[in-house]
N, CA, C and O atoms as CSV, one atom per row, in Angstrom:
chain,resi,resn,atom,element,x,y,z
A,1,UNK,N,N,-4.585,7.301,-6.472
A,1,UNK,CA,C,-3.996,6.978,-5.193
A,1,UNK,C,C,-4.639,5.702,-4.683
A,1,UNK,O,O,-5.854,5.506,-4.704
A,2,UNK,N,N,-3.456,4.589,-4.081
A,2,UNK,CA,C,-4.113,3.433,-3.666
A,2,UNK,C,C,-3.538,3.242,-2.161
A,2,UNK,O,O,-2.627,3.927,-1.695
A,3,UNK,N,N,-4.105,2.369,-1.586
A,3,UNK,CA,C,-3.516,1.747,-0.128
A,3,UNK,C,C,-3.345,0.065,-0.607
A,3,UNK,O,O,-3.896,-0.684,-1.415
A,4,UNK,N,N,-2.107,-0.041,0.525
A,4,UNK,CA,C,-2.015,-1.728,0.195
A,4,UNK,C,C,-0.812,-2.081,1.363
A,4,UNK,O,O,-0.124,-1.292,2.011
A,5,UNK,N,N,-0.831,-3.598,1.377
A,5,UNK,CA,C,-0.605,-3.924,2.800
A,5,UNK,C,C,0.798,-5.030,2.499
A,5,UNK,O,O,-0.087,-5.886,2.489
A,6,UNK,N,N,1.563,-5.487,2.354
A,6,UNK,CA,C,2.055,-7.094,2.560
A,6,UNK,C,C,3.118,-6.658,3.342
A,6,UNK,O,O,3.688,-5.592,3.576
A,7,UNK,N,N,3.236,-8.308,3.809
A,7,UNK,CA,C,4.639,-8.222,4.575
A,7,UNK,C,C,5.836,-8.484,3.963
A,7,UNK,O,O,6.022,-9.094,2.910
A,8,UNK,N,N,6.591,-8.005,4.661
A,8,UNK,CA,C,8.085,-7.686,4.687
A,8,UNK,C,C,9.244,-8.853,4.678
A,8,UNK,O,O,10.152,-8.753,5.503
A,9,UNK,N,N,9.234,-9.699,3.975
A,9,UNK,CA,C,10.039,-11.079,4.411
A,9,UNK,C,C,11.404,-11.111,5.815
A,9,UNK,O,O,12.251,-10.231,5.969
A,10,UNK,N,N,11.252,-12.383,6.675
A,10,UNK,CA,C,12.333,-11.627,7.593
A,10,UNK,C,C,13.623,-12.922,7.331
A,10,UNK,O,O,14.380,-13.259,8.242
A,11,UNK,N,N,13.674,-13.530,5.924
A,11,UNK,CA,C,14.593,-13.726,5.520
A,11,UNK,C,C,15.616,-13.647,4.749
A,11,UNK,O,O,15.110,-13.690,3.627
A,12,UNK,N,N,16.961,-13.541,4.594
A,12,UNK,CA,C,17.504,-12.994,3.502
A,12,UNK,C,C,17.536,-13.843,1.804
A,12,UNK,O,O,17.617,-15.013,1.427
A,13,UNK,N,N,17.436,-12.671,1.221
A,13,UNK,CA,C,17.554,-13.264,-0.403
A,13,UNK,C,C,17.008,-12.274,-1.132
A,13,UNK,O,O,17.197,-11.073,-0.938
A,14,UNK,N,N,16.178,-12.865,-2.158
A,14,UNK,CA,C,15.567,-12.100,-2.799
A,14,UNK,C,C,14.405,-12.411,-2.789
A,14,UNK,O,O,14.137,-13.462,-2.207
A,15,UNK,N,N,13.359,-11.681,-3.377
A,15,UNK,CA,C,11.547,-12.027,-2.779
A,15,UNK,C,C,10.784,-11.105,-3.886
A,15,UNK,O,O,10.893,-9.933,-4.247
A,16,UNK,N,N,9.941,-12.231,-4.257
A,16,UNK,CA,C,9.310,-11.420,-5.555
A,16,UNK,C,C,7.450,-11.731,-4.583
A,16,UNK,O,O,6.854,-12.765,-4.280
A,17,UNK,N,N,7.053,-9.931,-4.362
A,17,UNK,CA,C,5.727,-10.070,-3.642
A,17,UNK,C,C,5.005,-9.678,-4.068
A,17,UNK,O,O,5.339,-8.838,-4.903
A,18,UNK,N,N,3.520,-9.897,-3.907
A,18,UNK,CA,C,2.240,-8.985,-5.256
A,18,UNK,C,C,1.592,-8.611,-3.953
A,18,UNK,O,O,1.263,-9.468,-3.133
A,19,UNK,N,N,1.389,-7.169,-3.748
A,19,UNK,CA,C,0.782,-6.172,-2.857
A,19,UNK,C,C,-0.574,-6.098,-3.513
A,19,UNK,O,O,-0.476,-5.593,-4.631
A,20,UNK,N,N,-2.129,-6.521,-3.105
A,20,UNK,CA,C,-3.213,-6.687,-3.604
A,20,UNK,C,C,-3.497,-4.708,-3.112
A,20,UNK,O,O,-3.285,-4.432,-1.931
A,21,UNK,N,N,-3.900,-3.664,-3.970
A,21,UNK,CA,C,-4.155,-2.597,-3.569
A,21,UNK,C,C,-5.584,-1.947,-3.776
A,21,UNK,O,O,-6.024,-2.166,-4.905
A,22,UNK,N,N,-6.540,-1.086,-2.832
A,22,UNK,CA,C,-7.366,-0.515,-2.979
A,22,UNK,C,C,-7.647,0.935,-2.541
A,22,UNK,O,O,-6.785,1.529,-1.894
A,23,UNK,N,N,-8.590,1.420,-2.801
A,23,UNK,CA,C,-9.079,3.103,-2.426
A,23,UNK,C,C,-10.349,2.950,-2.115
A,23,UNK,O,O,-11.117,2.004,-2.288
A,24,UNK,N,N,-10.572,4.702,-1.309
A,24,UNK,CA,C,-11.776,4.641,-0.940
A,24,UNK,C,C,-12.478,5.031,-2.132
A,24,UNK,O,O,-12.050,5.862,-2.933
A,25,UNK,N,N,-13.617,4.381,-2.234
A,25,UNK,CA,C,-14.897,4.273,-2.950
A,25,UNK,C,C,-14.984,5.856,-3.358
A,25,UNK,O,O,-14.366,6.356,-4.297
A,26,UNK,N,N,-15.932,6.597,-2.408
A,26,UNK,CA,C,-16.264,8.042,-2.397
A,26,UNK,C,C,-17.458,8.081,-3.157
A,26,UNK,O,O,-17.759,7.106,-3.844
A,27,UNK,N,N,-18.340,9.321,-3.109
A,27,UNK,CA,C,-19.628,9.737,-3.454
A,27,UNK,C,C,-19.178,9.247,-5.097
A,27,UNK,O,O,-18.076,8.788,-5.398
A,28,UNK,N,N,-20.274,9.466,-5.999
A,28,UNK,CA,C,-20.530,9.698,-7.171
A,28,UNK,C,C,-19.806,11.139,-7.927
A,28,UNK,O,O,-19.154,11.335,-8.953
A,29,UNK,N,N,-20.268,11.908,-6.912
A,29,UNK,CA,C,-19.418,13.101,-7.467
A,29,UNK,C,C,-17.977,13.376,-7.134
A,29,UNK,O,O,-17.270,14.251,-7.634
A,30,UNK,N,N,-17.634,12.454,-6.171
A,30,UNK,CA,C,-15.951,12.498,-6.137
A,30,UNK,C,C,-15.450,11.440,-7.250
A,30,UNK,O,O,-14.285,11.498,-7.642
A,31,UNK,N,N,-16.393,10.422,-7.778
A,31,UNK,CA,C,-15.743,9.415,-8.826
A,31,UNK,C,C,-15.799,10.285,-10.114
A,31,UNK,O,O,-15.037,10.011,-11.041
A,32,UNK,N,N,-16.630,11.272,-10.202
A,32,UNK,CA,C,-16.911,11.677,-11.951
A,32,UNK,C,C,-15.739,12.570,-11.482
A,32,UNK,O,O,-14.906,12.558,-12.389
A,33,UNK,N,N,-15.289,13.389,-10.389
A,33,UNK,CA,C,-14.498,14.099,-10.467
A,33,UNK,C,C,-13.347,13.546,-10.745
A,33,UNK,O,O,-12.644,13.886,-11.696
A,34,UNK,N,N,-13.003,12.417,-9.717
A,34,UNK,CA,C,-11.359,11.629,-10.511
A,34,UNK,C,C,-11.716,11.538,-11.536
A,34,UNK,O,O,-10.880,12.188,-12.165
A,35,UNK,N,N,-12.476,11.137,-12.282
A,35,UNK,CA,C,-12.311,10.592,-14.026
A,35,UNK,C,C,-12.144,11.994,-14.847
A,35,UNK,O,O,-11.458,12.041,-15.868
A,36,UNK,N,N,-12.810,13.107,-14.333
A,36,UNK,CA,C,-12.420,14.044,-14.891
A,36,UNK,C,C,-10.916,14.910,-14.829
A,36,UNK,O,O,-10.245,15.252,-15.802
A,37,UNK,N,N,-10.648,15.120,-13.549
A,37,UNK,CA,C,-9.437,16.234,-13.195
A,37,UNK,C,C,-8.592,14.621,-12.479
A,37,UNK,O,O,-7.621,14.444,-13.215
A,38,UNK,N,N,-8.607,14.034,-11.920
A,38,UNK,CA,C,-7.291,12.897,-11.299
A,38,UNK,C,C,-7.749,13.129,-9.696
A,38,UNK,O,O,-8.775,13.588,-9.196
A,39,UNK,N,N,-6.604,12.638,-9.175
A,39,UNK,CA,C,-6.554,12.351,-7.804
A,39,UNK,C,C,-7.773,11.524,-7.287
A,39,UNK,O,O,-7.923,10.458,-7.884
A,40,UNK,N,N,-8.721,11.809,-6.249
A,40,UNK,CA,C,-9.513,10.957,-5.977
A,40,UNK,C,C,-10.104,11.377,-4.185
A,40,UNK,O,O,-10.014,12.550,-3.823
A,41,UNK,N,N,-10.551,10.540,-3.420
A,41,UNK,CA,C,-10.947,11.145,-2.102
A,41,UNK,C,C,-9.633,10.303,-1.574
A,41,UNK,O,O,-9.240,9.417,-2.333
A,42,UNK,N,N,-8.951,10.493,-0.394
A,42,UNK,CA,C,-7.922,10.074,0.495
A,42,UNK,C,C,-8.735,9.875,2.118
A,42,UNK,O,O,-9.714,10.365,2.681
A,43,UNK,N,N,-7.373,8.567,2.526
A,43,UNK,CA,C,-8.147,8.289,4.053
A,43,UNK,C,C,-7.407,9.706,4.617
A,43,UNK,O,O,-6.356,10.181,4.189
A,44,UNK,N,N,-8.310,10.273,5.764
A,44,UNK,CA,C,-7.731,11.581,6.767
A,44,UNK,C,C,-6.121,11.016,7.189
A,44,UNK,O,O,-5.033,11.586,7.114
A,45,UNK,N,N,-6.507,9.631,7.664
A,45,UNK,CA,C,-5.190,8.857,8.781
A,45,UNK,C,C,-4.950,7.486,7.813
A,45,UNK,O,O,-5.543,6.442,8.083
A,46,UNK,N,N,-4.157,7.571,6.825
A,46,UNK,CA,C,-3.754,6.033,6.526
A,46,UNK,C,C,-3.613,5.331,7.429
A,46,UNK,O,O,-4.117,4.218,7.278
A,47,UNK,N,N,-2.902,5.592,8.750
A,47,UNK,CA,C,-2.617,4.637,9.383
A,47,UNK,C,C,-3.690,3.939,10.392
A,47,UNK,O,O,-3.471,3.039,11.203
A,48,UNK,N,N,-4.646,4.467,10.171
A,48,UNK,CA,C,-5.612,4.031,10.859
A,48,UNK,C,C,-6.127,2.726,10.493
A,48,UNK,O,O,-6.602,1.793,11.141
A,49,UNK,N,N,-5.848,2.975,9.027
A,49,UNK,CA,C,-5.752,1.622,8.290
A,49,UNK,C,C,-5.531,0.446,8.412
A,49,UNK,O,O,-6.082,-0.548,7.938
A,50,UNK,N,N,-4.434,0.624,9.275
A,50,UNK,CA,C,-3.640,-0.593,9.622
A,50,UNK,C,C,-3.263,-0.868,11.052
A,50,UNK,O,O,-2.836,-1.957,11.435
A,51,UNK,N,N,-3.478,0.360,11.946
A,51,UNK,CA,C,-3.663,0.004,13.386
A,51,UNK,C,C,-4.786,0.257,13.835
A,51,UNK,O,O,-4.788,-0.006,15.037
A,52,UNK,N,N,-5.728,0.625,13.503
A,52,UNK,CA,C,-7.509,0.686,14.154
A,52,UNK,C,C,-8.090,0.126,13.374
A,52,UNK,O,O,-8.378,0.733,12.343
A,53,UNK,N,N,-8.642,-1.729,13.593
A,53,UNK,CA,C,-9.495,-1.907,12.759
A,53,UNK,C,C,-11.009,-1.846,13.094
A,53,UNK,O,O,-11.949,-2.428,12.552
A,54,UNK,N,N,-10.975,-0.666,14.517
A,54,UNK,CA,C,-12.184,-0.670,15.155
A,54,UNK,C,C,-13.338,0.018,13.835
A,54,UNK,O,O,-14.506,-0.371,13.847
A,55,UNK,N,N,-12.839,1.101,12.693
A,55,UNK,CA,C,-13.306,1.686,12.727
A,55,UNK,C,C,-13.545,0.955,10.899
A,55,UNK,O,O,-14.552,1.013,10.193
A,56,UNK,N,N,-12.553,0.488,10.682
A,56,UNK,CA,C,-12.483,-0.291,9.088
A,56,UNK,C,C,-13.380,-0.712,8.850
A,56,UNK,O,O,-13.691,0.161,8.040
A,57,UNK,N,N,-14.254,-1.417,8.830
A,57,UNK,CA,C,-15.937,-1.871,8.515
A,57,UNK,C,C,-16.406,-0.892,8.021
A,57,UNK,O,O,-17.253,-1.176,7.175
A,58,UNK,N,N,-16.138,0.838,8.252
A,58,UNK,CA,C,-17.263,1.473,7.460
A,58,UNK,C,C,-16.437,1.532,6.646
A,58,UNK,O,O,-16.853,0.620,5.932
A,59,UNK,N,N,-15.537,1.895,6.139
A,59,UNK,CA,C,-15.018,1.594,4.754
A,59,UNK,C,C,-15.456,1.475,3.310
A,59,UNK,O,O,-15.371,0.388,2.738
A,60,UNK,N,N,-15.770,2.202,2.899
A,60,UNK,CA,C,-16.046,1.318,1.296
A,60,UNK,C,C,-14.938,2.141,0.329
A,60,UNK,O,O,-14.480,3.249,0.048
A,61,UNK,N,N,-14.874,0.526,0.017
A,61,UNK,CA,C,-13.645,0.825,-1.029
A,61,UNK,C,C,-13.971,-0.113,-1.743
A,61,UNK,O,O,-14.801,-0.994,-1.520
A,62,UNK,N,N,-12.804,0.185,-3.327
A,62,UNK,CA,C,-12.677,-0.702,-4.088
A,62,UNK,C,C,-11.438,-1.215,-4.678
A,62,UNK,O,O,-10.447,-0.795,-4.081
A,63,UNK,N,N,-11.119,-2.188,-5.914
A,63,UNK,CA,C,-9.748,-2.658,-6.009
A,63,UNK,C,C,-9.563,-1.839,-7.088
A,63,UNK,O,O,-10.395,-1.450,-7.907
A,64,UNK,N,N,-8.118,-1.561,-6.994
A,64,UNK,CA,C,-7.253,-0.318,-7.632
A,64,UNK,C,C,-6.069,-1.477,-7.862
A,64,UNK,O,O,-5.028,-0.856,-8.077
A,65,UNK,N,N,-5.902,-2.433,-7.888
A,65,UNK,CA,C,-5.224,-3.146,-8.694
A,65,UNK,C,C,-3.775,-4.000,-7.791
A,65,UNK,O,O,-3.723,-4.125,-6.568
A,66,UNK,N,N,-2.557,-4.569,-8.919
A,66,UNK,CA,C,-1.618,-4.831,-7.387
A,66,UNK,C,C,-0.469,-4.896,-7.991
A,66,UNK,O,O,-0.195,-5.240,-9.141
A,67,UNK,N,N,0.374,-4.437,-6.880
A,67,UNK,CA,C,1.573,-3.766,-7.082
A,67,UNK,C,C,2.800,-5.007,-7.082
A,67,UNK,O,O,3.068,-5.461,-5.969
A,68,UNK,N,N,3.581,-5.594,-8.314
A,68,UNK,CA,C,4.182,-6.789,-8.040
A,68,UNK,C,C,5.987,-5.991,-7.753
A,68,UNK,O,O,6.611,-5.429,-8.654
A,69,UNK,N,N,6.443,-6.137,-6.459
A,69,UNK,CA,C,7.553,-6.225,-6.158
A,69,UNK,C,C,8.713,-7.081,-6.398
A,69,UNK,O,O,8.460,-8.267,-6.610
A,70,UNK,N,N,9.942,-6.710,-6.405
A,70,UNK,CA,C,11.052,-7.379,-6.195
A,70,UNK,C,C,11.894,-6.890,-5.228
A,70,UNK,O,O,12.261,-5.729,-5.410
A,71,UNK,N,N,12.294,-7.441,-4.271
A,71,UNK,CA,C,13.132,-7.056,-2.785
A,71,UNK,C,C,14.111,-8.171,-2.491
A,71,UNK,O,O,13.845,-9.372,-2.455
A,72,UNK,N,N,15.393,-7.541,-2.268
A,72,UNK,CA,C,16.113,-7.913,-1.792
A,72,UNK,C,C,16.688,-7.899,-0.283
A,72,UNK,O,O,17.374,-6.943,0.081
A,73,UNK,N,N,16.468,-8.727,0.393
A,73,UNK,CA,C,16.470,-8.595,1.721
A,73,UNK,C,C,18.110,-8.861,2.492
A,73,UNK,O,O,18.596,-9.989,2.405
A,74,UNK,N,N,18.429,-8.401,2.796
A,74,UNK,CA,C,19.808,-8.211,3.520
A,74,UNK,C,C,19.583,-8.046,5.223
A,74,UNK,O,O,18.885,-7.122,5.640
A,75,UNK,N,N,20.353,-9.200,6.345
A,75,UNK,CA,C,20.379,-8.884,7.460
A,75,UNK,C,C,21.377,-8.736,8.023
A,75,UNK,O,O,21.313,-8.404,9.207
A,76,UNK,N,N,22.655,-8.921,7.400
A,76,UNK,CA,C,23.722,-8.530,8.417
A,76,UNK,C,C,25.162,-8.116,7.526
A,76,UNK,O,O,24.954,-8.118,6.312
A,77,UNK,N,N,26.180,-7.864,7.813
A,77,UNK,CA,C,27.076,-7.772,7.147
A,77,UNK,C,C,26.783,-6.294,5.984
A,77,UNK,O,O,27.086,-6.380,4.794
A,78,UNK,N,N,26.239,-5.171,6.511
A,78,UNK,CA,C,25.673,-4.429,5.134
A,78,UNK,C,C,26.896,-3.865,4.543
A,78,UNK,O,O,26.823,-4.005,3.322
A,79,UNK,N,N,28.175,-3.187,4.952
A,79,UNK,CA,C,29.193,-2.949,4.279
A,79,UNK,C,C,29.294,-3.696,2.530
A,79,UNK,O,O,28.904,-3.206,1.470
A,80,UNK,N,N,30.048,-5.182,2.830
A,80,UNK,CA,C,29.782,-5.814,2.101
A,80,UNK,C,C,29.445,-5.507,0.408
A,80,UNK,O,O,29.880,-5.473,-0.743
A,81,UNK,N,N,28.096,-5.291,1.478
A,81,UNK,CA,C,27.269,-4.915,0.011
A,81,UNK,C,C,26.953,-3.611,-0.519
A,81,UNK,O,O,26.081,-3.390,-1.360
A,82,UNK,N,N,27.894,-2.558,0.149
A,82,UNK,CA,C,27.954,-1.368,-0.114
A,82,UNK,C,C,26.201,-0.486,0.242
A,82,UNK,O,O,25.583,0.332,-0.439
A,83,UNK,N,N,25.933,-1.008,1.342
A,83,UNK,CA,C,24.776,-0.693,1.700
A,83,UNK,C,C,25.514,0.514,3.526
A,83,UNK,O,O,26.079,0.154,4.559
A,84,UNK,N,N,25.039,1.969,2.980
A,84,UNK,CA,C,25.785,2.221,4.132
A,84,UNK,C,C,24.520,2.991,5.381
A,84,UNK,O,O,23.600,3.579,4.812
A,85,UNK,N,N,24.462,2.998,6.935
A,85,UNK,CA,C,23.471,2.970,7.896
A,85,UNK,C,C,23.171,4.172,8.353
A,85,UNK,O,O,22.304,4.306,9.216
């Protein structure tokens, strides 16, 4: 399990984006445990993530790698494109 952040283009087309992603660190014995059984330690509040950065500094994490997208962005007309609301 990773966290990762980019924005959202607010123009139309197409958009090729690389999402840089990481996880929390965790004890020693939560790392031998992912390597053994999977999963890993999780934030309580992802979103804290990204709207409290009062608390982000204690944090330790590391890089879990990055996620390369392709998006197609559409703003008006969605019929069209058989996109239905």
């Amino acid at each position: 399990l990773g966290y990762g952040f980019c924005h959202v283009p607010a123009t139309p087309g197409c958009h090729a984006l690389a999402c840089v992603t990481w996880r929390p660190r965790g004890t020693w014995r939560e790392r031998l445990s992912q390597r053994l059984v999977g999963g890993g330690p999780q934030l309580r509040a992802p979103e804290a993530a990204v709207t409290g950065g009062a608390d982000r500094f204690r944090l330790r994490t590391e890089a879990a790698g990055t996620v390369h997208l392709q998006l197609g962005v559409l703003l008006r007309h969605f019929g069209r494109y058989g996109v239905e609301c």
